[in-house]
C-alpha positions in Angstrom: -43.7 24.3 -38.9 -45.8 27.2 -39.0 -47.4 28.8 -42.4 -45.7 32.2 -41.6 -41.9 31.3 -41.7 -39.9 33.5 -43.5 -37.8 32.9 -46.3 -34.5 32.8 -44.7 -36.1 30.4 -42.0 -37.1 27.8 -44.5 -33.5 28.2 -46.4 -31.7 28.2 -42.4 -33.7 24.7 -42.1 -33.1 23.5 -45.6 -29.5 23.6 -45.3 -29.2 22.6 -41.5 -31.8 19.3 -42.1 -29.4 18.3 -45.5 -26.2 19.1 -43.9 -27.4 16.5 -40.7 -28.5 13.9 -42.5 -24.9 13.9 -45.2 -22.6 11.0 -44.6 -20.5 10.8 -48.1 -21.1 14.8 -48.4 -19.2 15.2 -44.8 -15.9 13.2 -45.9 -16.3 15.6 -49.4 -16.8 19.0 -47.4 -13.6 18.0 -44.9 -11.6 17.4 -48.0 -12.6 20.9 -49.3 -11.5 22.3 -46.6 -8.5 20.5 -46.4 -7.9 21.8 -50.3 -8.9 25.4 -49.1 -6.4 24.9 -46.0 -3.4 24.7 -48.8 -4.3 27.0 -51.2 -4.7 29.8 -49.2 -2.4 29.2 -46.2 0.3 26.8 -47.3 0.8 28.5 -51.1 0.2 32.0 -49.4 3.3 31.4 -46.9 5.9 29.8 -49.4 5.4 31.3 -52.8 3.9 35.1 -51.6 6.4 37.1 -49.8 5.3 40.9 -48.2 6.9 42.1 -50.5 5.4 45.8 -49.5 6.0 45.0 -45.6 9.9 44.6 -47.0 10.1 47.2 -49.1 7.8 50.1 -47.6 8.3 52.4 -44.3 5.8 51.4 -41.8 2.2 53.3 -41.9 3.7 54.6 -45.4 2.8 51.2 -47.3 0.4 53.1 -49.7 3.0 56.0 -50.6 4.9 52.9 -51.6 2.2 51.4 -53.7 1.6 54.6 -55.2 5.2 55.3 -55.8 6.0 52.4 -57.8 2.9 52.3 -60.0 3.5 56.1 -60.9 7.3 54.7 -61.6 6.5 51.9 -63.6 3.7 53.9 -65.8 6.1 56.2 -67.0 9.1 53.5 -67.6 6.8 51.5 -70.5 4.5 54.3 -71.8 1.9 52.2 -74.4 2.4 52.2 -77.9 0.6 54.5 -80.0 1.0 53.8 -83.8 0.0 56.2 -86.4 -3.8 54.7 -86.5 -3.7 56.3 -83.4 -5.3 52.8 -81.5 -3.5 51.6 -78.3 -1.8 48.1 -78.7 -1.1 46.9 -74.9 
């Protein structure tokens, strides 16, 4: 190694040498990914419709978006009581 390596060098190296030399860490980091592999693509598919891509016009999604917040703000205005603080 030479004496002028930068910081993200010796942090690159750091990480490569641990990651080479793991043997319980690999089986740990495949079941991470396994975990992450569910969470975000299983879960995603099954229990998160598009609900916009059903709902809105193509190329028009944000009108949608903007369309039903503006909607639902004025159907439930927030409560004001004579104090004058907002209660949610």
């Amino acid at each position: 190694m030479t004496t002028h390596e930068s910081f993200w060098h010796k942090a690159f190296h750091l990480y490569y040498d641990g990651f080479r030399n793991m043997t319980l860490g690999r089986t740990l980091w495949l079941i991470i990914a396994i975990k992450l592999f569910v969470i975000f693509l299983v879960l995603k598919l099954f229990f998160f419709p598009d609900f916009i891509g059903q709902h809105a016009e193509k190329g028009h999604e944000s009108d949608f978006v903007a369309g039903e917040i503006c909607k639902r703000g004025v159907e439930k205005p927030p409560v004001v009581p004579q104090g004058g603080q907002l209660i949610p």
